[in-house]
Every structure is written in C-alpha cells, then in structure tokens.
N, C-alpha and C positions, 0 to 999 in steps of 0.2 A: 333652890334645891327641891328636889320632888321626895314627895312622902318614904319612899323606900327608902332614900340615902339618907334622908332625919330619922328615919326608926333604925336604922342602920346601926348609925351613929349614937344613937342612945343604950342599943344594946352594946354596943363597945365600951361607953363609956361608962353603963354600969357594971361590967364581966373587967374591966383594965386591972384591978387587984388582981384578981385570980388568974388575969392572963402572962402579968407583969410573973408572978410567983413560980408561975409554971415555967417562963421562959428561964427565971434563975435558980432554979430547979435542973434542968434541962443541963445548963453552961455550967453547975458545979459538976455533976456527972459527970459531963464529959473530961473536963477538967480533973477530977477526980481518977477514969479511965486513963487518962494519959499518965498521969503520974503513978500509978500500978503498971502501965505496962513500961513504962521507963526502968522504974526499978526490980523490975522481971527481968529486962533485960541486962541491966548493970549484973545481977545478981549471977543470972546464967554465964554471963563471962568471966567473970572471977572466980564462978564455982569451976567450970572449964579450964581456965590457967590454973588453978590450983592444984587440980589433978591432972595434970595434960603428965601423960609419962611417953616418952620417945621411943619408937616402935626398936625394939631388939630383934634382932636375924640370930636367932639361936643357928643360922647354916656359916655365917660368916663368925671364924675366931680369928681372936688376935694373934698375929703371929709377931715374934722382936726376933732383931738378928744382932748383935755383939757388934760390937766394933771397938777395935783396938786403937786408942787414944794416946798412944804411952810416945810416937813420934811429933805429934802438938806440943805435948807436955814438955816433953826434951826441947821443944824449939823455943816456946816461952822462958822454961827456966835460962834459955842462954840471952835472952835479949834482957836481961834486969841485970 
C-alpha cells in the first residue's frame, strides 16, 4: 500500500466513532421525518372526511308529487 492510502486509513480509522455517530444521527432523522410526515398525512385525511359537507345547489329544490296508492291497497286487501 503506498503512504497516502495508510494515512488514509488511519485517519478513518481514528474519526469511525464520530463517523459511525453521524451516520445514525443522519437514519434517525430521516426516519423520524417520515414518521411526521406519515401522520401529517393520516391526520389531514381524517381531518378532511370529518368535515367533508356535500356541496348544496340552493337553485335546485325538492319538488314531491302525490300519488294515490288507495287501488294497490284494494288489490292486496283482496289477495289475503
């Protein structure tokens, strides 16, 4: 091995604590970020269905029309 990759190698292998550290440093975060934005988002969709209210047309009313049932009713009462 030539002198560069042995000094290389030694500063590596004195700084591996502090590298190691930072690396799982680094993977909680991010780890940590996903599980915030996970439940950002659960949170926003529930909050969403919870108030979802269905768009009303104040131009369209109900209108009902009657219907006269009274010749069913006659036809049933005779089949018993």
């Amino acid at each position: 091995m030539s002198q560069a990759k042995v000094d290389r190698y030694k500063q590596e292998k004195s700084n591996r604590k502090k590298i190691m550290k930072k690396e799982k440093r680094l993977l909680f975060l991010e780890k940590l970020c996903g599980v915030l934005l996970i439940a950002a988002l659960v949170f926003w969709a529930g909050y969403s269905i919870y108030n979802y209210e269905p768009a009303s047309d104040s131009t369209t009313e109900t209108t009902t029309t009657p219907v006269n049932l009274d010749a069913l009713y006659d036809y049933y009462g005779t089949l018993q």
